[in-house]
C-alpha distance (Angstrom), angle and dihedral (degrees) to the residues before:
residue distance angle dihedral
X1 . . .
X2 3.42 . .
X3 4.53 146.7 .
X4 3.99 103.1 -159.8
X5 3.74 118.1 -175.5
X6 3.49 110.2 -158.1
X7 4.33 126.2 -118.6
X8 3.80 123.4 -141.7
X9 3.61 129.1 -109.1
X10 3.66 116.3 -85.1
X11 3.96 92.5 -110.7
X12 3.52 94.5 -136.0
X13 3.50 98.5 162.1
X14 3.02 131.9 -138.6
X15 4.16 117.8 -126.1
X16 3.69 106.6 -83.6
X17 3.96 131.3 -150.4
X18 3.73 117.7 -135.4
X19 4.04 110.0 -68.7
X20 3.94 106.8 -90.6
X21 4.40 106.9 -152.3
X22 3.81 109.8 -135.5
X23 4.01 102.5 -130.6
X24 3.55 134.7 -152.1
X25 4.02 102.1 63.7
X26 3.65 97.6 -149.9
X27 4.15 120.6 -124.0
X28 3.86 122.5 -132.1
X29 3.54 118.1 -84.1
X30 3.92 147.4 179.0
X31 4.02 88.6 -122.3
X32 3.54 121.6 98.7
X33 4.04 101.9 -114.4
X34 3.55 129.1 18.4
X35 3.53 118.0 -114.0
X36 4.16 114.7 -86.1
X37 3.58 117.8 -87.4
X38 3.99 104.9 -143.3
X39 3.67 129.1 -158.5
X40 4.39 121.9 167.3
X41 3.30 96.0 -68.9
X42 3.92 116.8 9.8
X43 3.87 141.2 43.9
X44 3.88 123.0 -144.0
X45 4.01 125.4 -168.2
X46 3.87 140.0 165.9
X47 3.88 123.2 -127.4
X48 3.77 132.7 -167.2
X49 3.43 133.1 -152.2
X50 3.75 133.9 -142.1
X51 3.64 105.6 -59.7
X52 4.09 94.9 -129.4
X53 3.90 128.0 123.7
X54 4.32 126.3 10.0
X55 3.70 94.2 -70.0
X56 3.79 123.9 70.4
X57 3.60 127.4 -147.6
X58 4.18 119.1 -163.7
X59 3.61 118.7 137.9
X60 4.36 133.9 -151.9
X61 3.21 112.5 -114.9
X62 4.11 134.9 -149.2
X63 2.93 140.2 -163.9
X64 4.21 125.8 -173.7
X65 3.36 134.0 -176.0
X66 3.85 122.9 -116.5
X67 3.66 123.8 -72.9
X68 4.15 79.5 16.7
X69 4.13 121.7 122.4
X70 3.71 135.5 -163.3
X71 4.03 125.6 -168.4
X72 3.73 135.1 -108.7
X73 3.63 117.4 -123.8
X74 4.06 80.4 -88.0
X75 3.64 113.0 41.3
X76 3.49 103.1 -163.1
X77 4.07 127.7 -135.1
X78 4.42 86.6 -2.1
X79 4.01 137.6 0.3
X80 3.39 144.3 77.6
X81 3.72 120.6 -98.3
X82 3.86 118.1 -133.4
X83 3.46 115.8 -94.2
X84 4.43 126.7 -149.8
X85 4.25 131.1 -150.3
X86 3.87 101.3 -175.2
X87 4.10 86.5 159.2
X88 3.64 89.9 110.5
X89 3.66 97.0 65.0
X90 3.46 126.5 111.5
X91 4.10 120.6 -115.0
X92 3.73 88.7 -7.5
X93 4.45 113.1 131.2
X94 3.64 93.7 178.6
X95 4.26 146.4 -11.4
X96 3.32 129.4 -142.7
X97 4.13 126.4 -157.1
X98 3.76 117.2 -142.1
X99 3.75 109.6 -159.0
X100 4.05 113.6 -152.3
X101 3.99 109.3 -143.3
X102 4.07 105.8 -71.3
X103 4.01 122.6 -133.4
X104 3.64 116.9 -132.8
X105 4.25 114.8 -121.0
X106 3.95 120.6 179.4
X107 3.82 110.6 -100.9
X108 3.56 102.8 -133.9
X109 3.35 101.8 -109.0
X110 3.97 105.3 64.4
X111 3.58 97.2 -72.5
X112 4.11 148.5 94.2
X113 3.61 127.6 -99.5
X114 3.82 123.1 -177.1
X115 3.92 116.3 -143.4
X116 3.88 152.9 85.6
X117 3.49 135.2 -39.4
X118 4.23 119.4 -164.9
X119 3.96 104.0 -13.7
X120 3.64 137.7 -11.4
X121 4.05 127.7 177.2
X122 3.94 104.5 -150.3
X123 4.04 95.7 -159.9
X124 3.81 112.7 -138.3
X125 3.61 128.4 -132.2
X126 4.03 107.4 -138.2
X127 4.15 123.9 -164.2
X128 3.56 99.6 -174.8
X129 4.22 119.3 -150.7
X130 3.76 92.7 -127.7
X131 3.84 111.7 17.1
X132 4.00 89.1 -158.6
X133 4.25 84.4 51.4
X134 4.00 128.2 100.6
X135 4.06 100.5 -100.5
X136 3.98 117.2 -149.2
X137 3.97 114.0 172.9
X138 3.51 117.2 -151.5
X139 3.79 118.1 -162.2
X140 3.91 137.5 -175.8
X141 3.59 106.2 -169.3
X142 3.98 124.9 -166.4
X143 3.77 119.4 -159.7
X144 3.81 152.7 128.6
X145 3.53 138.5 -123.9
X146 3.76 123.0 -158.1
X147 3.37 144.9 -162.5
X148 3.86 113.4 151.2
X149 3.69 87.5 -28.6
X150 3.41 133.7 25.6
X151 3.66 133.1 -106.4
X152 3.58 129.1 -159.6
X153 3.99 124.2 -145.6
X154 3.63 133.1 -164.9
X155 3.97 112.5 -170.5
X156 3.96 140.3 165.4
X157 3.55 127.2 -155.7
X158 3.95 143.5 159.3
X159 3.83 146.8 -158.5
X160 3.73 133.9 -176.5
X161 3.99 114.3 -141.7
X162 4.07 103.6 -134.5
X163 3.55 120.9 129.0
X164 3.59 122.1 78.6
X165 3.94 89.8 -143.7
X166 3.57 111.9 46.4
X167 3.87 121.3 -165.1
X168 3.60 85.7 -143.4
X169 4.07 100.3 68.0
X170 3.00 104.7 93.7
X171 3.79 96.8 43.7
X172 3.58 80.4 59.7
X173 3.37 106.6 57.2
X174 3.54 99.8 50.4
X175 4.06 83.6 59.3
X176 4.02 81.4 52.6
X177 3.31 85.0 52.1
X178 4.06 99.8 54.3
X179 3.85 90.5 49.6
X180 3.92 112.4 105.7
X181 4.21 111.5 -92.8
X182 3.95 106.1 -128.7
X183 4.07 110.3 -108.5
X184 3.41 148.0 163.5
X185 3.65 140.8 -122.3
X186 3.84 114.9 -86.6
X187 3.77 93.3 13.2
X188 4.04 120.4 161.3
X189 3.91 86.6 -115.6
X190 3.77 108.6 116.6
X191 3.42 92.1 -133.2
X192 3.73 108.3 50.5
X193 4.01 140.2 109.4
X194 3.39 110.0 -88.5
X195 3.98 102.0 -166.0
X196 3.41 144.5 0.7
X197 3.75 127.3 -153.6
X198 4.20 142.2 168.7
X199 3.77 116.9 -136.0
X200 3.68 102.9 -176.0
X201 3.72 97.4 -72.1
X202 3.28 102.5 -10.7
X203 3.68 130.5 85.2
X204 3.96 113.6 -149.7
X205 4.46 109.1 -166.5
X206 3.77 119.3 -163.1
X207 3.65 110.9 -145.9
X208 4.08 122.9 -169.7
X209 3.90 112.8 -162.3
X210 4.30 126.9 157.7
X211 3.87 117.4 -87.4
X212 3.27 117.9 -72.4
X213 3.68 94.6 17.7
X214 4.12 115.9 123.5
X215 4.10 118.1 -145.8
X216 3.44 135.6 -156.8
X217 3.71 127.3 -170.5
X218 4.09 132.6 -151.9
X219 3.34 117.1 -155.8
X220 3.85 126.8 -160.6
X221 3.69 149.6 170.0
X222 3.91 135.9 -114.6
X223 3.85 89.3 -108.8
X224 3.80 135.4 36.1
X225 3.58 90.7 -115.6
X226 4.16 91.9 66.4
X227 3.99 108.5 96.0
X228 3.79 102.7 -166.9
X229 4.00 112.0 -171.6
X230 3.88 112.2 -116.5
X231 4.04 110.6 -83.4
X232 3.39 104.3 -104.4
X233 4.23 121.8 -139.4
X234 3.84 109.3 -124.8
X235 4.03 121.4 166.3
X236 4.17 129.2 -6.0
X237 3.47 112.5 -111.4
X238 3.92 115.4 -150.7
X239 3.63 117.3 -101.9
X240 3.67 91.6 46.3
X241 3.41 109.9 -67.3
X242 3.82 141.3 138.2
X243 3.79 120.6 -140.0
X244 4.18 104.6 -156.5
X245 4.22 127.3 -176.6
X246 3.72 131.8 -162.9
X247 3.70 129.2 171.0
X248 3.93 121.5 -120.9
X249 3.89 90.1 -124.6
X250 4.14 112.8 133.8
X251 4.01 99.1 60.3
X252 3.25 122.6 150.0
X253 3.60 116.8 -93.9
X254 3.77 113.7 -84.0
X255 3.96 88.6 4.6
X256 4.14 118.6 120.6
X257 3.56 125.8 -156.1
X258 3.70 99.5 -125.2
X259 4.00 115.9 125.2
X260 3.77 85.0 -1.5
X261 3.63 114.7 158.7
X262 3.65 116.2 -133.7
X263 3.98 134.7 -173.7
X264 3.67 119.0 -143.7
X265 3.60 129.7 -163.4
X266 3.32 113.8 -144.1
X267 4.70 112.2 -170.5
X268 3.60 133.9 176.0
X269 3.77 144.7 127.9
X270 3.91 90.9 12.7
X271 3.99 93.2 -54.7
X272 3.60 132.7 96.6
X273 3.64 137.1 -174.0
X274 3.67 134.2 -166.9
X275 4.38 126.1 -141.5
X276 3.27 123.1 -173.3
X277 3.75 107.9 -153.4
X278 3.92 140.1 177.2
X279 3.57 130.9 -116.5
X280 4.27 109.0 -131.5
């Protein structure tokens, strides 16, 4: 069995117009969202949660419009995932980004990127300062939306956390929900990854899922500067399952794959699960 740590995409970007600057920067208020920061071809917005218990929950939201894309945090064979500043918030010590499962799209130039399509709400894990405090998060968010070009966006918005009940919850939660459930190899889920296994450079995955259901995998790296190829499916196996291959090409330079700890991303049926697995 095998520990994979997963590469990043190649970055081979695709051709970008000049960057547009979403205005408007949105000021703190008692509502649940802030109000949607447009640009030509995209719409960006803060939510909070209830304000109840030491952790917060809010989420960004976006909106695109059709035929448009926006990355994962790893964007596959080329683009550039979006990128967060919350350090101007106020009682805020840290953020953390949930990802809901990606889709995979082609890239435009022969390759596989790994991202959105129409609108995603990436719900946001808050640690306030002072729990008892008034929270405002502040964010600066970089990203692009594509369609056969890429666009890249610069916006600002804010949102106070104050009501008890927020109208956004259970928006929220079904994000929650579409965010890959930890797992481990072999588990009795009946989607899961059933082995993992290094064939000189090559990486083969079995993956176990119900009839009828198709998979896809993600692979990625230990560091943002891995750029694993996109697992490839090869042969059905009987019972269900999906054998899939990808090469460890797109290492850092001077970096081996030995003991490397890889995440995989494992989709299908509208559930995903995540493994984190090491190369032998």
């Amino acid at each position: 069995m095998i520990q994979l740590v997963p590469r990043l995409p190649r970055f081979a970007l695709l051709a970008f117009t000049a960057p547009l600057l979403l205005c408007g920067e949105v000021r703190a208020q008692s509502a649940d969202a802030s109000a949607w920061v447009k640009d030509a071809h995209s719409a960006l917005r803060l939510v909070a949660g209830s304000r109840n218990g030491a952790i917060l929950l809010g989420g960004l939201a976006l909106k695109l419009d059709s035929g448009w894309k926006t990355y994962w945090r790893t964007p596959g064979d080329s683009g550039v995932p979006p990128r967060f500043d919350f350090s101007r918030s106020d009682n805020v010590a840290s953020v953390t980004v949930l990802w809901p499962a990606p889709t995979k799209f082609p890239d435009g130039a022969g390759g596989t990127s790994y991202g959105y399509r129409n609108d995603v709400l990436l719900p946001l894990r808050i640690t306030p300062v002072k729990p008892e405090r008034p929270v405002v998060l502040r964010a600066e968010v970089s990203y692009a939306v594509c369609e056969k070009l890429c666009v890249p966006v610069d916006a600002k918005a804010e949102v106070g956390f104050a009501n008890e009940a927020s109208s956004e919850d259970g928006a929220l939660m079904t994000a929650l929900a579409a965010v890959p459930q930890p797992a481990k190899l072999g588990d009795p889920n009946a989607l899961t990854i059933r082995d993992v296994r290094r064939d000189g450079n090559q990486v083969v995955v079995d993956t176990s899922a119900p009839d009828g259901v198709t998979v896809d995998l993600f692979a990625e790296g230990p560091t943002a500067d891995w750029s694993l190829p996109s697992p490839e499916p090869l042969e059905r196996l009987p019972g269900g399952n999906q054998r899939f291959r990808f090469a460890l090409d797109g290492l850092p330079l001077g970096i081996k794959p030995d003991g490397a700890a890889l995440k995989l991303t494992l989709t299908g049926g509208g559930r995903a699960r995540e493994f984190e697995v090491r190369l032998n």
